[in-house]
C-alpha positions in Angstrom: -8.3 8.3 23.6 -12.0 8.3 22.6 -13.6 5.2 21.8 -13.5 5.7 17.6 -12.5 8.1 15.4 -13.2 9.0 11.7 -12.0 10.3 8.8 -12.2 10.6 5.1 -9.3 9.7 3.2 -10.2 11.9 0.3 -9.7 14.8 3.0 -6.5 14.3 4.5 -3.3 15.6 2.5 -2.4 14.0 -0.2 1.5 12.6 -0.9 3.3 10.4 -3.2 4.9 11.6 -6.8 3.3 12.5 -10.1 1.9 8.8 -10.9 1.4 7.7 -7.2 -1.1 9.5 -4.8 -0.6 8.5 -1.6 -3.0 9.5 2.1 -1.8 7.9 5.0 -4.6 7.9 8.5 -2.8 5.9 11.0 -2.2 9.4 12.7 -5.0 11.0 12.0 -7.0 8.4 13.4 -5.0 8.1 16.7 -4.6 4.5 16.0 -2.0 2.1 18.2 -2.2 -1.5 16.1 -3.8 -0.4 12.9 -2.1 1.6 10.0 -4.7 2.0 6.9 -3.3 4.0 3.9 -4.8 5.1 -0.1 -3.1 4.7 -3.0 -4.0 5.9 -6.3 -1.9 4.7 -9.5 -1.9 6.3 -12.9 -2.5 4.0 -15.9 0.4 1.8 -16.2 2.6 2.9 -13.4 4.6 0.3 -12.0 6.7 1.0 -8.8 10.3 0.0 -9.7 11.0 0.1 -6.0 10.2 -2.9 -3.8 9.6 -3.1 0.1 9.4 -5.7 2.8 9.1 -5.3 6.5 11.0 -7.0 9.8 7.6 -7.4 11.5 4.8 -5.7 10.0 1.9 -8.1 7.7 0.3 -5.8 5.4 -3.0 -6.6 3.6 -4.0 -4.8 0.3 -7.2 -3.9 -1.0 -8.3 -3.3 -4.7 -11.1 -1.2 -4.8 -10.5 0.2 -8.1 -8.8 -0.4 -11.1 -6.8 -3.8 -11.6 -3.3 -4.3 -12.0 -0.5 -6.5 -10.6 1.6 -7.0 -7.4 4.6 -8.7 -8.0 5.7 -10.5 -4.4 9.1 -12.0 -4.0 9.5 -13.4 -7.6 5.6 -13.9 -8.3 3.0 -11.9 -10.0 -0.2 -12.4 -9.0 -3.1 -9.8 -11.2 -5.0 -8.0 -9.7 -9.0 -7.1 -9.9 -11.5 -4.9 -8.3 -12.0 -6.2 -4.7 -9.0 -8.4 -4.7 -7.3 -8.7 -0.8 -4.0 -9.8 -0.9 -1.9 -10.3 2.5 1.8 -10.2 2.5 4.0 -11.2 5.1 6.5 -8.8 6.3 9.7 -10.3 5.0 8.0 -10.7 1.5 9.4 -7.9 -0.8 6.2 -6.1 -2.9 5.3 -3.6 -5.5 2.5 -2.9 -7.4 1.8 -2.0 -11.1 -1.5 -0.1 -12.5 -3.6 -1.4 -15.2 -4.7 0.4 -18.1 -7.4 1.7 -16.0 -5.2 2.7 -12.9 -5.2 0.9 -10.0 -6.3 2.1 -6.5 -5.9 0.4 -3.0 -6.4 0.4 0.4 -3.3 -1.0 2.1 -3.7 -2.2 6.3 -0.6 -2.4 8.4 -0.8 -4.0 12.0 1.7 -2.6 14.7 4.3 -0.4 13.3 7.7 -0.9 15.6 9.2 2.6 17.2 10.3 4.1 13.8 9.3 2.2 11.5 10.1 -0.7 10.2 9.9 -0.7 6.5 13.2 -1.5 4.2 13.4 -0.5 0.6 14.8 -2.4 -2.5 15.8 -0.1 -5.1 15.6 -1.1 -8.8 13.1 -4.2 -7.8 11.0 -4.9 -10.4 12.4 -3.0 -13.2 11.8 -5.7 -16.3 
């Protein structure tokens, strides 16, 4: 492995669904403790689904937009350079502002697999 590698986010291969553009570069930079993903919300898009993790802190990054991440049963708003870190058993979603909301999310180790677990329906009020 070299000693760095680089990449633009905005040239990887997008994912996600129609209101959620998602780039993941964990692989793409050959990385073995760090995961660092984009996500781009449309205007007022709230993920209904929630995740948590067994082992994996996360930390999020606003660097556009605001919105709100609603962690176990709290909502915390969101602004434009906002870091939030979330434990791995907390369960978290985000919801786009008026403007959209973008982020940079960071992962540390990721376990053989994975380690994610979904919760369906989460924040659907």
């Amino acid at each position: 492995m070299s000693a760095f590698t680089k990449v633009n986010f905005m040239e990887l291969e997008a994912g996600g669904s129609g209101n959620v553009e998602a780039r993941f570069a964990r692989k793409h930079l050959e990385s073995e403790h760090l995961g660092i993903s984009h996500f781009r919300y449309a205007p007022g898009h709230r993920n209904t689904i929630g995740h948590s993790h067994r082992e994996q802190e996360e930390a999020y990054v606003v660097v556009a937009g605001s919105g709100r991440i609603k962690l176990d049963g709290e909502i915390v708003e969101l602004r434009k350079w906002d870091v939030v870190r979330v434990a791995p058993a907390t369960v978290r979603a985000l919801e786009a502002g008026p403007d959209g909301l973008e982020v940079v999310a960071v992962g540390s180790d990721r376990p053989e697999g994975g380690d994610g677990e979904r919760v369906e329906g989460w924040w659907s009020e």
